[in-house]
N, C-alpha and C positions, 0 to 999 in steps of 0.2 A: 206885264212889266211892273216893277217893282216901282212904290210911290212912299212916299214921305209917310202917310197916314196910315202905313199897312208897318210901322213899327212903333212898339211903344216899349220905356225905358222901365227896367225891371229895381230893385230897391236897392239891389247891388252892382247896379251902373251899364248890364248887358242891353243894347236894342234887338228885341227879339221881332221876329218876323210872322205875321198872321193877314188871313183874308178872311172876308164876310160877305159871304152871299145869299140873299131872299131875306125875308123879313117872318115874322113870326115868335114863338116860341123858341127860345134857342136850344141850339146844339152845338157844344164844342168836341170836336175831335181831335184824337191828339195819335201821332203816327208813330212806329217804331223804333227800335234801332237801327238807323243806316237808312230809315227810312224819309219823307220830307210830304208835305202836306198834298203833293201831286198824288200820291196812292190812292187821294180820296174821289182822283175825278170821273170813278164810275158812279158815285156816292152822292156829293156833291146837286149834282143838279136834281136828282128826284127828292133828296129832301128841301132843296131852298123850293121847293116850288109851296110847304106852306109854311119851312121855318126860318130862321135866323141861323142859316151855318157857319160858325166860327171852326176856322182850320190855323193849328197852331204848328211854327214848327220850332220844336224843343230847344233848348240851347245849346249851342254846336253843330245842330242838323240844319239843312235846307239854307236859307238867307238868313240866319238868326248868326250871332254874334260866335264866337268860335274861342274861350280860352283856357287854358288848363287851370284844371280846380274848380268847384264849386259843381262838375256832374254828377249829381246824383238825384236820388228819390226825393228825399227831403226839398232840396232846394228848388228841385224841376215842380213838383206839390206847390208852394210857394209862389211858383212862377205864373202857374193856373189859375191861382186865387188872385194872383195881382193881373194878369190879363181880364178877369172876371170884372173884378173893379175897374179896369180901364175903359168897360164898356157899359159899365152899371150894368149883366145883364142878370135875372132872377130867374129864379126855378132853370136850373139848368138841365139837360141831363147831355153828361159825361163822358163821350167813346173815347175809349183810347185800347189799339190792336199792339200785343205782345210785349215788349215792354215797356208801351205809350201805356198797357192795360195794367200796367203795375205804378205807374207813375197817378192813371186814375184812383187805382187802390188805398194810395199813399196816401193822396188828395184828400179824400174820404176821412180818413183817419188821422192825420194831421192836422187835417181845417177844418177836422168836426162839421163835413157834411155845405159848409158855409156854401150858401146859394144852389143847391144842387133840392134838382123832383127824383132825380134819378140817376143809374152807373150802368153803363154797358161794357164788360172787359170781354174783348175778343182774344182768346187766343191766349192770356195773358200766364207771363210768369209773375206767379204770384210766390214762389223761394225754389227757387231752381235747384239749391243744393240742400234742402231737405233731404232727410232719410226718412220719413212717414210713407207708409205702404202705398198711397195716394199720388207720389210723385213720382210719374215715368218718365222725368228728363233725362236726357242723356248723362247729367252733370250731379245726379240726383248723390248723396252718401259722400256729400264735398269730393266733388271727383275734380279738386285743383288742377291734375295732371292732364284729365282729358280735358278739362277747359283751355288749358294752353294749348295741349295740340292742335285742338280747332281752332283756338284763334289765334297761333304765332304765324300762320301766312297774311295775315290783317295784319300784325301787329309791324312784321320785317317788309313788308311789299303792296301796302293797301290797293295800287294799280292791279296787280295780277289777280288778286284775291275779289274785287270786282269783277275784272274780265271772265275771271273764272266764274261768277255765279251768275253773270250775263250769259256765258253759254253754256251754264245747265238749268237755266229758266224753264219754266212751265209757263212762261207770261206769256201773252201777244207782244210780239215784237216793240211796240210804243211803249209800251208796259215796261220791259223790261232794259228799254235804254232807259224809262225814268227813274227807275228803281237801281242801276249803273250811276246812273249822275247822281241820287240823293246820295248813296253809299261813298262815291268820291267826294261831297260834300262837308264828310264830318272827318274832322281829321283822327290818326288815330289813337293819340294821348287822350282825347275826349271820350272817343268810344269805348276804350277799354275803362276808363273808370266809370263812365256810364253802365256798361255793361255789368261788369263784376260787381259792381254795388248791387244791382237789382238784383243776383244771384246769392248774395247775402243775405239781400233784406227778406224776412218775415212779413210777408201781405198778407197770410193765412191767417192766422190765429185772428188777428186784428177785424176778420169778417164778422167775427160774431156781436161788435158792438154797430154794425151798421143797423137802422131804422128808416131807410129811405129804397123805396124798390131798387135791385139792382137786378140782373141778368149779367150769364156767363154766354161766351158760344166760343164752342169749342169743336177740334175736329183731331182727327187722328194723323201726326207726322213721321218723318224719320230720327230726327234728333230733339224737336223740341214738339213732345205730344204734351197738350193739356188737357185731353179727353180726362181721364181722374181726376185730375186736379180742379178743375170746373165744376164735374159733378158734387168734391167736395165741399168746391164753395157755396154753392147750395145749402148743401146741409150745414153749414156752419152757419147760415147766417137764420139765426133762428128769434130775431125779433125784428126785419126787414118783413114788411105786410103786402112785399111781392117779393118770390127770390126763386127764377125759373133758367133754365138751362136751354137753349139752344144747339141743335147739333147740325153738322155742315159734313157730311158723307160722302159727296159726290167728287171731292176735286184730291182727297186727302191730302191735305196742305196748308203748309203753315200759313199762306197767301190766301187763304178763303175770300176773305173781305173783296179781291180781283178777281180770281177765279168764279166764284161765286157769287158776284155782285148784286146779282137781282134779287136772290134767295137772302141776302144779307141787308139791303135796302129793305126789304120788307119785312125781314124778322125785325131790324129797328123801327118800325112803324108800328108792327101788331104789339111791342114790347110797351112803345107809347101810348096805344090803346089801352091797353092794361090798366097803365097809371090812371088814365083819365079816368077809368070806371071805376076808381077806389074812391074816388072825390065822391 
C-alpha cells in the first residue's frame, strides 16, 4: 500500500511515486513504457538483500502523477537526478529496461554522470528511428507510418490493446496481469509523447563521451530487437574503463529482465563486480 513517504515532489510541481528496499549501495531502477515498478519483483529482493533498491515509477506510469506535457527524455533525466537528491544517495548504478534504458541514457548525458558508479541499459532504445546499419527496429529509416500503425490501437482503445497483449503474453500469468494493469496505468496522451520522443531522441552518439562503466544487455525480438544496437554501444563508448555487453538467448524477448530473471539478477551482480575490481 501506498504511503505518504513513498512520493516526493519533482521541480515542476509532479509527486512521483518510488520504493526502497534493503540497505546498502544503491540501485535505481527505472521501468518502461507502459511499464510500472512491479516488473521488478523477480529483481527486487535478490538484490536488496546487500543494496539499497530504489524502484521508480516514471511520470505518467504506475502511482506517479499523470499530465499531458512535459513526457519526455530530457525531463524524465531530470526527474532521476532530483529523486537522487531526495534521498542524498552516491555512487549509484543506474538500470533502466527499454525505454527506462534510454531515459538512463539521457541521465548520463544530461546530468553529466551526476552521482552515478555506473549504467545498466537493458534492452534499451537508444534512437529507434535511426537509419545507421546498427539499427534493427522495426521503426528504424523514420518509419512514422509504421509507428502509427502499431500504435493507433493504443492510441483510439488503450483497454483492447492491453487486453490484447495480456493474451499474447509469454509472462506467468501474475506477470502478465501486472504488466495489463501498469500499461492501463499510463494514460494514452502521455504515452504517446513519451514514446515518440525516445524514438527521436539520439542516445547513440552521445555514448561516446560516457567515463563511468556502463553495460548493455540485449537479446533478439520481433519488433523491437536491440541485439545491434547494444553491441554498438559498446564500441562507442570508447573512454568508459568498463563497457561490456550482455546477451539473454534463451527467452527471445523483449521481457528478458522476467523471463530471464535469474540470469539477469546476476549478470547485474557480476556487472558490479567489475566496477569494484577497477577501485
Amino acid at each position: 500500500m501506498a504511503k505518504r513517504e513513498n512520493f516526493f515532489q519533482t521541480s515542476d510541481g509532479l509527486w512521483l511515486y518510488y520504493e526502497v528496499t534493503g540497505e546498502g549501495d544503491p540501485i535505481v531502477l527505472l521501468p518502461g513504457f507502459g511499464e510500472a515498478l512491479t516488473m521488478w519483483r523477480h529483481t527486487v529482493p535478490v538484490l536488496a538483500e546487500n543494496h539499497k533498491v530504489v524502484c521508480l515509477d516514471l511520470r505518467g506510469h504506475g502511482r506517479s502523477m499523470k499530465v499531458a506535457g512535459g513526457n519526455r527524455q530530457a525531463r524524465m533525466a531530470r526527474d532521476v537526478r532530483e529523486l537522487i537528491d531526495h534521498l542524498n544517495l552516491e555512487q549509484v548504478l543506474l538500470i533502466g529496461h527499454s525505454l527506462g534504458g534510454a531515459v538512463a541514457a539521457s541521465y548520463a548525458e544530461l546530468e553529466q554522470e551526476y552521482r552515478l558508479k555506473g549504467m545498466i541499459m537493458a534492452d534499451a532504445s537508444l534512437y529507434a528511428f535511426s537509419d545507421e546499419p546498427w539499427n534493427e527496429h522495426k521503426a528504424r529509416g523514420y518509419n512514422i507510418d509504421g509507428w502509427f500503425k502499431r500504435m493507433m490501437p493504443y492510441i483510439t482503445d488503450p483497454v483492447q490493446y492491453a487486453k490484447t497483449g495480456r493474451e499474447n503474453s509469454p509472462l506467468e500469468p501474475e506477470d502478465a496481469d501486472l504488466l495489463q494493469e501498469s500499461l492501463l496505468q499510463i494514460p494514452p496522451w502521455i504515452g504517446i509523447e513519451y514514446h515518440l520522443d525516445t524514438y527521436f531522441t539520439d542516445n547513440m552518439t552521445p555514448l561516446k563521451n560516457r567515463t563511468i562503466p556502463v553495460a548493455t544487455f540485449v537479446s533478439h525480438s520481433s519488433y523491437h530487437d536491440a541485439w545491434e544496437s547494444g553491441h554498438e554501444a559498446v564500441r562507442r563508448m570508447v573512454h568508459s574503463p568498463l563497457a561490456v555487453c550482455y546477451e539473454f538467448t534463451e527467452s527471445g524477448n523483449h521481457l528478458f529482465p522476467i523471463l530471464e530473471a535469474d540470469k539477469f539478477n546476476r549478470c547485474i551482480l557480476d556487472f558490479e563486480e567489475k566496477i569494484e575490481k577497477l577501485k
